[in-house]
C-alpha positions as CSV (number, residue, x, y, z in Angstrom):
1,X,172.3,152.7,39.4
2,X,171.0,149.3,39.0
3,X,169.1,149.5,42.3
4,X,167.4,152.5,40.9
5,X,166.6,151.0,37.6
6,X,164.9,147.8,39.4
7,X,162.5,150.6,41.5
8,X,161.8,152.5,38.8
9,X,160.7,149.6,36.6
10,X,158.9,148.1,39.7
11,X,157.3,151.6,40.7
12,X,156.4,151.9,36.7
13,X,154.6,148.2,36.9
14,X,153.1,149.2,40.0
15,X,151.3,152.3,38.1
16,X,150.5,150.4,34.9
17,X,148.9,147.4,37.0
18,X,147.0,150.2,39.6
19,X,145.8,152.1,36.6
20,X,144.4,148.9,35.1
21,X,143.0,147.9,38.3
22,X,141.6,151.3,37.9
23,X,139.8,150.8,34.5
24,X,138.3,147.2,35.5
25,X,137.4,149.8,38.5
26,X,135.5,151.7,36.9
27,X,133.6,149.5,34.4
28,X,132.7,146.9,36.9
29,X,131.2,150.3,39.0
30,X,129.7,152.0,37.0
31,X,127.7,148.6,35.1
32,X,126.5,148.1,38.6
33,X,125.3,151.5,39.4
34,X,123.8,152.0,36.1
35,X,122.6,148.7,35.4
36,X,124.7,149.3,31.7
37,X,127.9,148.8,29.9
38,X,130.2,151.8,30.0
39,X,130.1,153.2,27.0
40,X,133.2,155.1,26.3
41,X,132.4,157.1,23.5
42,X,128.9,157.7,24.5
43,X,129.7,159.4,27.9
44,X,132.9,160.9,26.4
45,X,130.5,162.6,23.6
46,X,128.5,164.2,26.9
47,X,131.4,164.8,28.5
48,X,133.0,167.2,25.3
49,X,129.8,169.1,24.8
50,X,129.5,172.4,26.3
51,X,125.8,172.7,26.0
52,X,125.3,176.5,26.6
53,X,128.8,177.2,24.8
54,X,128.8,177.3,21.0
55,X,128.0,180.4,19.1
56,X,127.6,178.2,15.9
57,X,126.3,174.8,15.1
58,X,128.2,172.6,13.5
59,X,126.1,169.1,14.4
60,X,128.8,167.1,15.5
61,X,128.2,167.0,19.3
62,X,125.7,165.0,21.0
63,X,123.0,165.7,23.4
64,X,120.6,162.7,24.0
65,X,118.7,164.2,26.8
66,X,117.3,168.0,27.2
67,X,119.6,170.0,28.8
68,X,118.7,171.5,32.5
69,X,117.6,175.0,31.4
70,X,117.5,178.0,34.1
71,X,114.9,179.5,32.8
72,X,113.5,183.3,33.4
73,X,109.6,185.0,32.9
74,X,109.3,186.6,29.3
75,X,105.9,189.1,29.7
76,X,104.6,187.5,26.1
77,X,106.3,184.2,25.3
78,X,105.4,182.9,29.5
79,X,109.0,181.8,30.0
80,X,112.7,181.9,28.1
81,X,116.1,180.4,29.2
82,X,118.5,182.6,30.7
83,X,120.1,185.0,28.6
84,X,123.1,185.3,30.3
85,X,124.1,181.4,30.0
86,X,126.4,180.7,27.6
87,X,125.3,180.1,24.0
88,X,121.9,181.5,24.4
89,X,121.1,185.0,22.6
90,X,119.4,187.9,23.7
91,X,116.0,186.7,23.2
92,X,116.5,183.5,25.5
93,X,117.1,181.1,22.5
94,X,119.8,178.5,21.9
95,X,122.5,179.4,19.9
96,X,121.9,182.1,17.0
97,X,120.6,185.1,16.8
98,X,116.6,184.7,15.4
99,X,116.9,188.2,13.7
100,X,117.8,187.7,10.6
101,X,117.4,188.8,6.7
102,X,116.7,186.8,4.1
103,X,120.1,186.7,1.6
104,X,120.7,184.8,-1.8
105,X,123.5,182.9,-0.7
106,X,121.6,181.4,2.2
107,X,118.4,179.7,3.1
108,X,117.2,180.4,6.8
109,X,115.4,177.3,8.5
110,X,113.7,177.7,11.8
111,X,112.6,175.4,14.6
112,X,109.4,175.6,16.7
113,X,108.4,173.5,19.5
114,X,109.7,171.9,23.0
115,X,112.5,169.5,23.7
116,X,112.1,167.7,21.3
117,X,112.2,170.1,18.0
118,X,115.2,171.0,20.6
119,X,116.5,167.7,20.2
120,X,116.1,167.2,16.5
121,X,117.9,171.2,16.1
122,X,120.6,169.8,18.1
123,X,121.5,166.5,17.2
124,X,119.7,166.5,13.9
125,X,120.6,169.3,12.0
126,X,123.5,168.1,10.1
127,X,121.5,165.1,8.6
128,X,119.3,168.1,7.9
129,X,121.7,169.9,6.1
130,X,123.3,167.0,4.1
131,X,119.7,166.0,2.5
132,X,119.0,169.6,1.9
133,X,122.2,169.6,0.4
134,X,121.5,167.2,-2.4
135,X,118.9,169.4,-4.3
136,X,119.2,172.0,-6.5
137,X,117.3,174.8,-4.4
138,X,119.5,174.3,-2.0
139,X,123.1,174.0,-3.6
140,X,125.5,176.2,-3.7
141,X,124.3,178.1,-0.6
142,X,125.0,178.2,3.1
143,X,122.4,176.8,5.7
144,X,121.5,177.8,8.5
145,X,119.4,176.3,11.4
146,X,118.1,178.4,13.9
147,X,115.9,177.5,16.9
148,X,113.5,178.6,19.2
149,X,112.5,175.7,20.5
150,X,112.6,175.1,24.6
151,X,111.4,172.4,26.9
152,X,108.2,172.6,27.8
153,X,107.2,175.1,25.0
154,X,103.4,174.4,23.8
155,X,100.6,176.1,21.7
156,X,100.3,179.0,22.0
157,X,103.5,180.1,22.4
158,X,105.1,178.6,19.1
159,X,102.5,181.1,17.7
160,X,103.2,183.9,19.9
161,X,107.2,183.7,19.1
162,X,106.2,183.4,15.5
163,X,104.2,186.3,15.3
164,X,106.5,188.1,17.8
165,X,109.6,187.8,15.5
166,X,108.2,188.3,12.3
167,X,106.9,191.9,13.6
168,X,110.5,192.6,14.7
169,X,111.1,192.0,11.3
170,X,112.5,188.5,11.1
171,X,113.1,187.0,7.5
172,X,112.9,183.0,7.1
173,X,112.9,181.1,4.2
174,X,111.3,177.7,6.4
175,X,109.8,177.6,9.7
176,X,109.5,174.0,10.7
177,X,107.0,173.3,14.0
178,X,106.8,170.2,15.4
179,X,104.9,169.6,18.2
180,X,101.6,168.0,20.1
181,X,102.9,165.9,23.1
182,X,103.6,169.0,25.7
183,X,99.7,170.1,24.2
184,X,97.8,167.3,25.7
185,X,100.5,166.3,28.4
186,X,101.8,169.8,29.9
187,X,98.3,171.3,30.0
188,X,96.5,168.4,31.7
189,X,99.5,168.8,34.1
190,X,98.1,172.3,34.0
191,X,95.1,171.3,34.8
192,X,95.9,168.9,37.3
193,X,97.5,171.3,39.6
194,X,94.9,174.2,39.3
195,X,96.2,176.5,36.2
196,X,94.6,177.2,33.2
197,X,95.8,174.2,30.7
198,X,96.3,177.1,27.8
199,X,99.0,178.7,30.2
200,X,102.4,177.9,30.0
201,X,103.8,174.6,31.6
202,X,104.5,174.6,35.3
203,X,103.5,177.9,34.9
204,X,102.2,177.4,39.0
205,X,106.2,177.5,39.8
206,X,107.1,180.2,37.6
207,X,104.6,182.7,38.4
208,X,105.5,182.5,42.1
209,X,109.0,182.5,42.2
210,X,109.9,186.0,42.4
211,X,106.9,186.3,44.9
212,X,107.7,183.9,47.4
213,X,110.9,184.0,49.5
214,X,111.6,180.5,50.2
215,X,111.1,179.6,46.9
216,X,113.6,182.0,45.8
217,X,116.3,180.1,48.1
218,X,116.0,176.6,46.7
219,X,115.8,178.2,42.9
220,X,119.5,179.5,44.2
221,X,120.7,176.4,45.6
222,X,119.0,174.2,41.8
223,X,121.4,177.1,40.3
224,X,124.4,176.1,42.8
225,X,124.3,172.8,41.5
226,X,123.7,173.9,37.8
227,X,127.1,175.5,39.0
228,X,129.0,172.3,40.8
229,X,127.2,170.5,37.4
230,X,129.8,172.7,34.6
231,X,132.9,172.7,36.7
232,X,132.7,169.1,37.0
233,X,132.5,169.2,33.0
234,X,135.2,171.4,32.7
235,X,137.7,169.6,35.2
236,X,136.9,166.0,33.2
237,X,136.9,167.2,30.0
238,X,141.0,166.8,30.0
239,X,143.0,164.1,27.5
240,X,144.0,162.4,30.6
241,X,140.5,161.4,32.0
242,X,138.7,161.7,29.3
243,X,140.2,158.5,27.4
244,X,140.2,156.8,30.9
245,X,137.0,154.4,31.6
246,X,137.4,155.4,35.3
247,X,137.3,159.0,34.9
248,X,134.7,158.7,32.4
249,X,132.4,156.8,34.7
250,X,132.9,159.1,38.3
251,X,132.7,161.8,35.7
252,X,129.2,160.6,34.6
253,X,128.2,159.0,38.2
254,X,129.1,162.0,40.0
255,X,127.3,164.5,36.9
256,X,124.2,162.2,36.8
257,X,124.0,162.5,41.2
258,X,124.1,166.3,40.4
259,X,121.3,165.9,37.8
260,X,119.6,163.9,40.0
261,X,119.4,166.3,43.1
262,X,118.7,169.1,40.8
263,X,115.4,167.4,39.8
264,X,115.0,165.7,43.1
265,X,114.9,169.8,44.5
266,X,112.7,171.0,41.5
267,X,110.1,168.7,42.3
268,X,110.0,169.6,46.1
269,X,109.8,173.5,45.3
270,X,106.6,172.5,42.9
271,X,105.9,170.3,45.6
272,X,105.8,172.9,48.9
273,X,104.4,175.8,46.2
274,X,101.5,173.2,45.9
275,X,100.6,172.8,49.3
276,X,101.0,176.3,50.1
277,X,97.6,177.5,49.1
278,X,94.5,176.1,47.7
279,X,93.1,179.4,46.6
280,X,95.5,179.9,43.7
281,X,96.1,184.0,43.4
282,X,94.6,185.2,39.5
283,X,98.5,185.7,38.4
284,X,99.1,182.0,38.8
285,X,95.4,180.2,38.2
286,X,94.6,182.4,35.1
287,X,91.1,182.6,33.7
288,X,88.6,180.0,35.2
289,X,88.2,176.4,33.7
290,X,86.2,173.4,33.8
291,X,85.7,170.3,31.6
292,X,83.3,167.5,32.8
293,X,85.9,164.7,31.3
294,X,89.2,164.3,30.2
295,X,88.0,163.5,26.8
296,X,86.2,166.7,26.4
297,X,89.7,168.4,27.0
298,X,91.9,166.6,24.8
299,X,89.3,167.5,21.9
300,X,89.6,171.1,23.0
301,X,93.1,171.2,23.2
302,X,93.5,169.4,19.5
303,X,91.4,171.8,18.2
304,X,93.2,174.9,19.6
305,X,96.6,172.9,18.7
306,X,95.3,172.9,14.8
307,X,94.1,176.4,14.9
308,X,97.4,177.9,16.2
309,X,99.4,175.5,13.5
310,X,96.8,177.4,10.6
311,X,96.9,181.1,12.2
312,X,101.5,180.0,11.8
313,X,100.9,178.8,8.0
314,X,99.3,181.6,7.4
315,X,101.5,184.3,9.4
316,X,104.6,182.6,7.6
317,X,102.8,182.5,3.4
318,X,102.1,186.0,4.5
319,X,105.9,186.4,4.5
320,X,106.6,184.2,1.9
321,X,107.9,181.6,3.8
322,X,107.5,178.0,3.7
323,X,105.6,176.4,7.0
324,X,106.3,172.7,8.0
325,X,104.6,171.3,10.5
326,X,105.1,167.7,12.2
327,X,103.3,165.6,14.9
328,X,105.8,164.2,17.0
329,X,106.4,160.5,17.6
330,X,105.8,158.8,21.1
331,X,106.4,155.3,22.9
332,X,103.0,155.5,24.5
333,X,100.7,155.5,20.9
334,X,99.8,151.6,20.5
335,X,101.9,150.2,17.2
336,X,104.0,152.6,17.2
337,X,107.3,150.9,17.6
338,X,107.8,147.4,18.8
339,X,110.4,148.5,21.8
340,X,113.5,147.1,22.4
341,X,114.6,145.5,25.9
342,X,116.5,148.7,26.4
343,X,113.7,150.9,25.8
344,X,111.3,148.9,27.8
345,X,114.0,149.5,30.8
346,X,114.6,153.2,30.6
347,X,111.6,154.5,28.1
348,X,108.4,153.1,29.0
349,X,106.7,153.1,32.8
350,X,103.0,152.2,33.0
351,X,102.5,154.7,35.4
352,X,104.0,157.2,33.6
353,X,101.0,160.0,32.9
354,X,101.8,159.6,29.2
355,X,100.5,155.9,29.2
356,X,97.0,157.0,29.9
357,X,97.1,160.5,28.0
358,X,98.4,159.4,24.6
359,X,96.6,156.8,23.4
360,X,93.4,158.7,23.7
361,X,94.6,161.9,22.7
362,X,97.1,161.4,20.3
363,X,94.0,160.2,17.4
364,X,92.6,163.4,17.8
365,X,95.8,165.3,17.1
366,X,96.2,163.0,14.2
367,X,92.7,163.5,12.8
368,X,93.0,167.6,13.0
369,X,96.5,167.4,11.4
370,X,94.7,165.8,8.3
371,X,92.0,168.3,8.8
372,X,94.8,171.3,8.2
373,X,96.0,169.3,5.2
374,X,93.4,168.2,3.4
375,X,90.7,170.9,4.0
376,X,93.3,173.8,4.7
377,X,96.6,173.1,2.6
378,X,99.2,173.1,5.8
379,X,102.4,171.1,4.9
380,X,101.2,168.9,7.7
381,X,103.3,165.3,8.0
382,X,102.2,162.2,11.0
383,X,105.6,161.2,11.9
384,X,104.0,159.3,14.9
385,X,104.8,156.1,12.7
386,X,107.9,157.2,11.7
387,X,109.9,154.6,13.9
388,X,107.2,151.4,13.3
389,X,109.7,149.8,11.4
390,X,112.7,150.5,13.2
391,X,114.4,147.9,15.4
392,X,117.2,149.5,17.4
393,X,116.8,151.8,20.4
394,X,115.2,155.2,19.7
395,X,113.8,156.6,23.0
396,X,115.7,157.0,25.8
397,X,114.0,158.5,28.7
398,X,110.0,157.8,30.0
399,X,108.7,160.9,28.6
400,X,109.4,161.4,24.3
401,X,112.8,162.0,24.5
402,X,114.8,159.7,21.4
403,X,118.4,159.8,21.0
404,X,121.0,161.1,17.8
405,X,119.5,158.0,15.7
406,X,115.8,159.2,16.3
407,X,116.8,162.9,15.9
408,X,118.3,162.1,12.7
409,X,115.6,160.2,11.2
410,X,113.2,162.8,11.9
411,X,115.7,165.5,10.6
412,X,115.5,163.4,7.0
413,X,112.2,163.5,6.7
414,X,111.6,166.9,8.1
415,X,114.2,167.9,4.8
416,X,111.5,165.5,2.7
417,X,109.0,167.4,4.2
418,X,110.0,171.0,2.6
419,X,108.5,171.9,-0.4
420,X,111.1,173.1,-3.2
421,X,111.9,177.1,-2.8
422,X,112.3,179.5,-5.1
């Protein structure tokens, strides 16, 4: 018996000093793979969130980066995501359902836009909710946020949703819209690759899919590894791994290699459906186009952008309902936030299109949104300054993307931002 005890206590310190070993592991791995400190709560946030899942928002989980949508044609809104993935409704939105009533022991708030609006629903709403809270035309009644904002979304199709759901007889007490990157950026990517810039974004790879048959086979194999990407989630997301730094970082190496290849794949189907054909067919290329410089675009597009913001503020005062709508921030405008180191590694690339595109186009957008202010009435707010002041890390990928901290501070002031209701 006291030869069993001495194994069992060496076997025992054998297993605490392996798991440790283990740990060191993994936080020594992953900072060298991902150039970071593990960040145990961070990844373990990621981890717990079942993106397509909830029925409900309740604020608490965190999504830094827009999720990887499989998305399907909608014959007036261009594209919507999947309706049979969990936690999107019928109409291809996240989360609930946008058909609602107006009630007097609730106040219905709305979100239009991309991934961003997407974003600030998501990780922003219950800073939302708590300032909306504090004032009397709010108190003592239940919130809720509904969205139908998806990535890549852009004029016109905020306006076409809009107009859409109110004639299926939608009731909203505020529709908040904030926008104006995916205006200028997606539709010179349009343009860029042959398509109409007032068509929907990537709208070259959608509009072929269900016509070309190799195309089809790597959109199933993305989905395969949209697949492999949840059953990963769902065998880490256990006590047992999920407080451990090593499984938290193969978890996230093995998730982000998945993410990785799925983007990695996208880009070669865009890729092959661009080289397949210069004469694009009229389904794809949409009604002709030319403009003899960039700069007589971008005042184009602002201009459309404003009129599709005042055709939604009036739609919504039609329907008595209170329109909001923001400019969104972005790394790229000059003085508009000093960066920190760790943005400058993963937020800012100066060959990233958005280097070029914004600081020329972004005035413009700013000038018409004072335009539908001052001369129109629109509850129009710049929040392009919004983080000037701000010294900690806000943006978090290359593109506009911010994380929880950005999300919430545009959430406060997009509460500021709404007028008081009756």
């Amino acid at each position: 018996m006291r030869g069993l005890g001495k194994s069992l206590i060496v076997l025992l310190a054998a297993c605490l000093i392996g798991s440790l070993f283990l740990e060191i592991a993994g936080s020594l791995t992953y900072r060298v793979v991902r150039g970071r400190v593990l960040s145990r709560d961070e990844i373990r946030d990621r981890l717990m969130t079942e993106r397509f899942a909830a029925d409900e928002a309740d604020g608490t989980a965190v999504d830094e980066a827009p999720p990887d949508q499989p998305i399907v044609l909608h014959p007036f809104f261009g594209f919507v995501i999947n309706p049979s993935s969990k936690g999107v409704n019928d109409f291809g939105f996240f989360r609930g359902h946008p058909l609602v009533k107006r009630s007097p022991e609730r106040r219905t708030i709305v979100f239009f836009g991309g991934s961003v609006a997407d974003q600030v629903f998501y990780m922003g709403q219950q800073a939302l909710i708590e300032e909306l809270q504090k004032r009397p035309d709010f108190q003592g009644r239940a919130i809720d946020v509904l969205t139908t904002a998806v990535g890549g979304y852009k004029q016109p199709q905020q306006m076409l949703i809009l107009s859409y759901l109110l004639a299926r007889g939608a009731e909203y007490d505020v529709v908040v819209n904030l926008d104006g990157y995916n205006e200028i950026d997606s539709s010179m990517d349009n343009i860029q690759t042959g398509v109409n810039p007032y068509f929907p974004h990537t709208w070259k790879l959608h509009a072929r899919l269900g016509l070309d048959r190799e195309a089809s086979v790597q959109l199933g194999r993305i989905e395969v590894l949209r697949d492999e990407r949840e059953r990963l989630r769902r065998l880490f997301d256990r006590p047992l791994l999920r407080s451990s730094a090593f499984g938290l970082a193969l978890w996230d190496l093995l998730d982000g290699a998945r993410e990785a290849e799925i983007h990695r794949r996208t880009a070669a189907l865009e890729a092959m459906l661009d080289e397949e054909s210069d004469e694009l067919p009229p389904q794809v290329q949409g009604p002709p186009f030319a403009y003899e410089t960039d700069e007589q675009f971008y005042a184009e597009m602002a201009d459309f952008w404003a009129a599709s913001s005042l055709h939604m503020a009036r739609l919504s005062a039609m329907h008595d309902i209170s329109y909001v709508h923001l400019l969104q921030p972005n790394q790229y405008l000059p003085g508009s936030k000093e960066l920190t180191a760790e943005e400058q590694e993963v937020a800012y690339d100066e060959t990233y299109t958005g280097i070029e595109r914004v600081p020329v186009a972004y005035p413009l957008l700013i000038e018409r949104g004072r335009e539908l202010r001052d001369r129109h009435g629109v509850n129009f707010v710049d929040l392009t300054q919004l983080y000037a002041g701000e010294k900690r890390t806000i943006y978090n990928d290359f593109c506009c993307h911010v994380n929880k901290l950005g999300a919430e501070m545009m959430a406060r002031r997009i509460a500021a931002a709404i007028p008081p209701l009756p």
